[in-house]
C-alpha positions, 0 to 999 in steps of 0.5 A, a space after each residue: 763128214 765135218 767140214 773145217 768151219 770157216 770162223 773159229 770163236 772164242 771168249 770175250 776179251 778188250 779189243 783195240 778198234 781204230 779211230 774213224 775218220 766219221 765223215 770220210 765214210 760212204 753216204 747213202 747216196 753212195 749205194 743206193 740200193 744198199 742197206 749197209 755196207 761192209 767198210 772191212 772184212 779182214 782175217 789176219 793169220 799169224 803162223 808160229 811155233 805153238 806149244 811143244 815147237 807144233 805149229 799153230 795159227 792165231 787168227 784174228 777176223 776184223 769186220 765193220 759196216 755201216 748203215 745206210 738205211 733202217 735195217 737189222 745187222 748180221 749177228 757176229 757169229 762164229 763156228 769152232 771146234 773145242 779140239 782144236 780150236 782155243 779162245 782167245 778175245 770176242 769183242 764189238 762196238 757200235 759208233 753212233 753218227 755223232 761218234 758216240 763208241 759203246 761196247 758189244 755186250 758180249 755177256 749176252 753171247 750165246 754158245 749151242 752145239 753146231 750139229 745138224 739133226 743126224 750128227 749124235 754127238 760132235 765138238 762143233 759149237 757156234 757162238 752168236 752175238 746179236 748185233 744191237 740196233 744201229 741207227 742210219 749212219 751208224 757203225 758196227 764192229 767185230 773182232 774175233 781172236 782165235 788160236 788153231 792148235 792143229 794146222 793139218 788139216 786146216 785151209 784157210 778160205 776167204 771169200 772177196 765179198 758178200 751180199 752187201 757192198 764191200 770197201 776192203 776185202 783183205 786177208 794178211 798171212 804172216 810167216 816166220 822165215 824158213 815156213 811157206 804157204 800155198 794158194 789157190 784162187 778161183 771165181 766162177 770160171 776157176 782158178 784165176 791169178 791173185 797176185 799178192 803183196 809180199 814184205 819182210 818183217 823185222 825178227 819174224 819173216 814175211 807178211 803176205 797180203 791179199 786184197 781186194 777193194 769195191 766189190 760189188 754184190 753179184 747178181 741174185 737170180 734164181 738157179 744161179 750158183 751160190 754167191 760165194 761161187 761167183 765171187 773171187 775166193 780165196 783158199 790157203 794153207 801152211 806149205 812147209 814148217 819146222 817142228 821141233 827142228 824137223 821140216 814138215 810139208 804138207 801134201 802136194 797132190 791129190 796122189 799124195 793125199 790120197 796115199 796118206 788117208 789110206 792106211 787110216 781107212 783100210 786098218 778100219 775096214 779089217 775083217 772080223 769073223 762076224 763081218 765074214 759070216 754076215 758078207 758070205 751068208 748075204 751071197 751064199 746063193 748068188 753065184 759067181 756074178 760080182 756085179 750082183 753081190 755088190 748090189 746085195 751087200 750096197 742095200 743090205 748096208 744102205 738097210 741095215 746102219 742107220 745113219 747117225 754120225 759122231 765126230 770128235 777131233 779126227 774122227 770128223 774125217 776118219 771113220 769108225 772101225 767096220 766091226 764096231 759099225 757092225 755091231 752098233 748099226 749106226 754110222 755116218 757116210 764115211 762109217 757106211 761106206 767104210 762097213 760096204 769096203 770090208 763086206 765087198 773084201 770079204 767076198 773078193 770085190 776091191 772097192 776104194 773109200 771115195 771123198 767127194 763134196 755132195 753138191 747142191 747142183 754146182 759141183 765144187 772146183 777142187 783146192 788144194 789137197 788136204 783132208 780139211 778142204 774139198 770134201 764133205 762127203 764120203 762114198 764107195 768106188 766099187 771094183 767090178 769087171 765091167 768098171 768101176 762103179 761109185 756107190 753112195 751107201 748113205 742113201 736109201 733111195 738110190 738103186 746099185 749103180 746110180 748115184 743121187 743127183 748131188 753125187 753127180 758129175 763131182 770131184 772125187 778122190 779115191 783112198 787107195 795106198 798107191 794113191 789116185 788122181 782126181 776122177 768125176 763121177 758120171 752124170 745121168 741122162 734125162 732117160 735115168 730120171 723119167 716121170 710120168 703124170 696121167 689124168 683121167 678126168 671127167 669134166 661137169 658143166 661147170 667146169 670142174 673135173 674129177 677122176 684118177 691119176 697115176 705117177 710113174 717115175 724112176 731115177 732121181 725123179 723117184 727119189 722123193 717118193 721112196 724117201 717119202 714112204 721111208 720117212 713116214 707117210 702122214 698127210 700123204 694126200 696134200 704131200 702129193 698134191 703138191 707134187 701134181 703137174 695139175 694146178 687147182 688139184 686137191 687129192 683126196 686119195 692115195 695109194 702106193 702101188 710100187 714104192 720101193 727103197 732101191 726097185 727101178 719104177 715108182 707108181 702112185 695113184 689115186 683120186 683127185 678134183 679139180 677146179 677150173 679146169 675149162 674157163 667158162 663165161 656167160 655163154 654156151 663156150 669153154 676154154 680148155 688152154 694147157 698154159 691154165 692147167 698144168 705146170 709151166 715146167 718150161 723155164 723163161 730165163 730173163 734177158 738181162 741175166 748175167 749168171 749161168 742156170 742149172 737144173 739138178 739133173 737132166 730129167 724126161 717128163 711127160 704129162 697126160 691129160 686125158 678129160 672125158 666131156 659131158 653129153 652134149 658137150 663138144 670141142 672145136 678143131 683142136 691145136 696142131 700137134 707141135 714138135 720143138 728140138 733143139 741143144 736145150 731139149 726135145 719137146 712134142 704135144 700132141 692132141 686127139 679127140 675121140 668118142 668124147 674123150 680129148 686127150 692132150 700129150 705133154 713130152 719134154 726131154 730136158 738136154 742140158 743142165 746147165 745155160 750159160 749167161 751166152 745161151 741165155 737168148 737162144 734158150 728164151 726163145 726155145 722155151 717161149 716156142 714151148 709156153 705158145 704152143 700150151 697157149 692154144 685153145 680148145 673151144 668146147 661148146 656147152 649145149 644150152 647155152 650159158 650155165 
């Protein structure tokens, strides 16, 4: 589903750059941990009247930075989209510290398709400029003028910041009188009060200006929200304009939105002869269970379409007819489940097209409503009995019922005619996404070991094993042994045993060795610690950590080692068994040692996805409890002493 680029690029054309007042600018000593920073970061939109009275926005997006220690320049980069988009003016320059100006060599720009490897065909371009070597205390300058012909679906987003510091931060809207828009802005916790500068201009209407000064760079830790998550943003549309001497507005709710989208989804969902035969010939021997034919029809479109995705003007947001689907099998998500909407109607189940915006652990706030904002991914909601049930018909890997993690806990937006709310889509349980990794080795003398082992999993904890059998299967052996919660484990064999695209559990086994198992010294003893062996699977956040943590979902995994010792060979008292509870999760460890056999059982049940900066103290000490029990030992004795 296309997502509206945030820069839209153009030709190369003169700019008018201001004069720089070179020693009013910030010193290295300024920002010392900083390379460059952002002296401006402006978008100016300027909406008018365009060809044929339609409404049009030229946008015009500045950016100049300053260089404060060796290091390379972002490029000027643009996305844009030949249907709606026209070129108007690129241009650069850099300033040498002595103020010497030279222009930006644009002639060296380069203009590629913009698509991602399943996109077939689409009008997304990009266009990049290297930004040339620019010493300390340097500046580097863009401009970029476009002119967006169809405003409809557009929203305009500005994030007040980046990875660098940055001095000014501004986006300035000019509307004609009798046209208004609207904002939203948001930071990390939501929506937040962005009050703006508003002046008349002389002949045209009002300026609206937004701005921001001194940004500092946020945090970078790992799982943290994206940066332009954490940051202040901005996102803005046209509200209400006049065409040709008629008023339009734009959508002012998610119902109305909703409503609107709705006719250009259910005419494409029309049924065909081929369509019926094909969705009755699938249930003919099922019975009247409607829970069951849905679950035959998801898979047999999940199966049968593979995903290939054209997008020319709307069609990035509209979808391609159910018959045409049919007959070419291929489609993108919204072509998917648009084909899954008309087999489901053509047995009697009702289902609504579904927009969502397919995450990357931290689902996207919702804006406002338009068909350019908010969503980059479409999925089915399944009518049934029992309730309602979202399908994601794109996947491959994902049993009827369950959708892929980041499908979970998002905003959605059912397409029906009489319009719907925003709803969510459920979150899965760490008893959903289970694994479970056995090792059954035998221990030499020196301490290396070799043996079997078996993966058991299911929900999205299975997903990567389907994919992996259903993308192909080559180095299978070092694939999985990175997947091992074994350190030191080299597989050097590998069989599927049950991988199937939508069955429940996944089982894999095979052969591995593994180095290091027991630490040996020059004596007759051996240390076997869990902490040297397996993964640390129990994350430590740091204590200075100023932003939230995420897992992807809430997962069980369970871990056992089960180590054969060689004659002779024998273990001291083993650790106590050690149970930790609490709002992060549930772990135990347990041990045994019977007839030469030592066997250590891992369990941890991960409760909650997300830690906020406030629960970071107690989750540290939740998880240090956890890493010291796997630091215990077990002593185990060589006879004959040293090796």
């Amino acid at each position: 589903m296309r997502v509206l680029p945030a820069l839209l690029v153009l030709t190369s054309c003169a700019a008018s750059f201001p004069r720089l007042d070179l020693a009013a600018l910030p010193k290295p000593a300024d920002f010392p941990d900083a390379k460059y920073v952002v002296l401006l970061d402006e978008e100016h939109i300027r909406f008018q009247p365009g060809k044929g009275g339609k409404a049009e926005a030229i946008v015009t997006e500045r950016w100049r930075a300053k260089v404060l220690k060796p290091t390379e320049l972002p490029p000027l980069v643009a996305f844009y989209d030949t249907e709606f988009t026209d070129i108007v003016s690129i241009a650069g320059r850099t300033i040498s510290p002595e103020g010497v100006e030279t222009p930006l060599d644009v002639s060296k720009a380069e203009d590629v398709p913009a698509n991602s490897s399943s996109v077939l065909f689409s009008n997304s371009r990009v266009r990049a400029v290297r930004a040339p070597a620019v010493p300390v205390g340097g500046i580097f300058e863009t401009e970029i003028v476009s002119r967006q012909r169809d405003i409809e679906p557009w929203v305009h987003r500005h994030v007040f910041g980046a990875a660098s510091p940055v001095k000014a931060s501004r986006v300035v809207v000019d509307v004609p009188t009798g046209w208004d828009v609207k904002w939203v802005a948001l930071d990390a916790n939501g929506p937040i009060t962005l009050k703006p500068v508003r002046e008349k201009l002389e002949g045209f209407g009002d300026r609206i200006t937004f701005e921001r000064v001194n940004v500092a760079v946020p945090a970078d830790e790992p799982g943290a929200p994206p940066g332009a998550l954490r940051l202040e943003r901005l996102s803005l549309r046209l509200e209400q304009w006049t065409e040709q001497g008629v008023v339009r507005t734009s959508h002012d709710s998610p119902e109305a939105l909703s409503r609107w989208i709705a006719p250009r989804y259910w005419e494409r969902a029309e049924l065909t002869p081929e369509l019926e035969a094909t969705a009755r010939s699938l249930v003919k021997d099922l019975g009247d269970d409607p829970t069951e034919k849905a679950r035959v029809l998801y898979e047999y479109a999940c199966r049968s379409i593979q995903y290939c995705a054209i997008e020319v003007g709307y069609g990035g947001w509209i979808p391609h007819a159910a018959k045409d689907v049919h007959a070419q099998r291929y489609g993108d998500c919204k072509d998917k489940a648009t084909y899954l909407h008309a087999l489901l109607k053509a047995v009697g189940i009702e289902s609504s097209p579904t927009l969502i915006y397919s995450h990357d652990g931290w689902p996207r706030p919702f804006e406002l409503p338009s068909l350019g904002a908010n969503f980059n991914h479409a999925i089915l909601a399944v009518h049934l009995p029992q309730g309602t049930v979202y399908a994601d018909p794109t996947e491959r890997a994902v049993p009827f019922g369950a959708l892929p993690w980041n499908d979970a806990e998002a905003t959605v937006l059912e397409v029906h005619p009489e319009g719907r709310p925003l709803r969510r889509t459920p979150g899965s349980s760490p008893d959903d996404n289970t694994e479970t990794q056995r090792f059954e080795l035998t221990l030499d003398l020196t301490g290396h070991a070799a043996g079997r082992f078996s993966i058991t999993s299911k929900g999205n904890q299975a997903r990567p094993f389907k994919m992996r059998a259903l993308t192909g299967t080559g180095r299978l052996e070092r694939w999985v042994s990175g997947r091992l919660w074994l350190d030191n484990a080299e597989v050097t064999k590998v069989t599927l045993e049950r991988v199937e695209d939508f069955g429940g559990e996944t089982v894999v086994s095979g052969e591995l060795k593994s180095r290091r198992l027991v630490s040996r010294g020059l004596g007759a003893a051996g240390l076997l610690r869990l902490s040297a062996v397996l993964d640390q699977a129990h994350t430590v956040l740091e204590a200075d950590r100023t932003t939230p943590w995420a897992s992807a979902f809430r997962w069980t995994r369970e871990t056992q080692l089960v180590l054969r010792l060689p004659p002779g060979v024998t273990p001291s008292t083993l650790p106590a068994d050690v149970t930790v509870s609490g709002p992060f999760g549930h772990y135990t460890l347990t041990w045994k040692h019977e007839a030469g056999v030592i066997t250590a059982t891992r369990r941890f049940r991960l409760d909650q996805r997300v830690i906020e900066p406030k629960d970071v103290e107690a989750s540290r000490a939740f998880h240090h409890r956890l890493n010291l029990a796997e630091l215990a030992p077990v002593v185990l004795q060589f006879a004959g002493g040293a090796r």
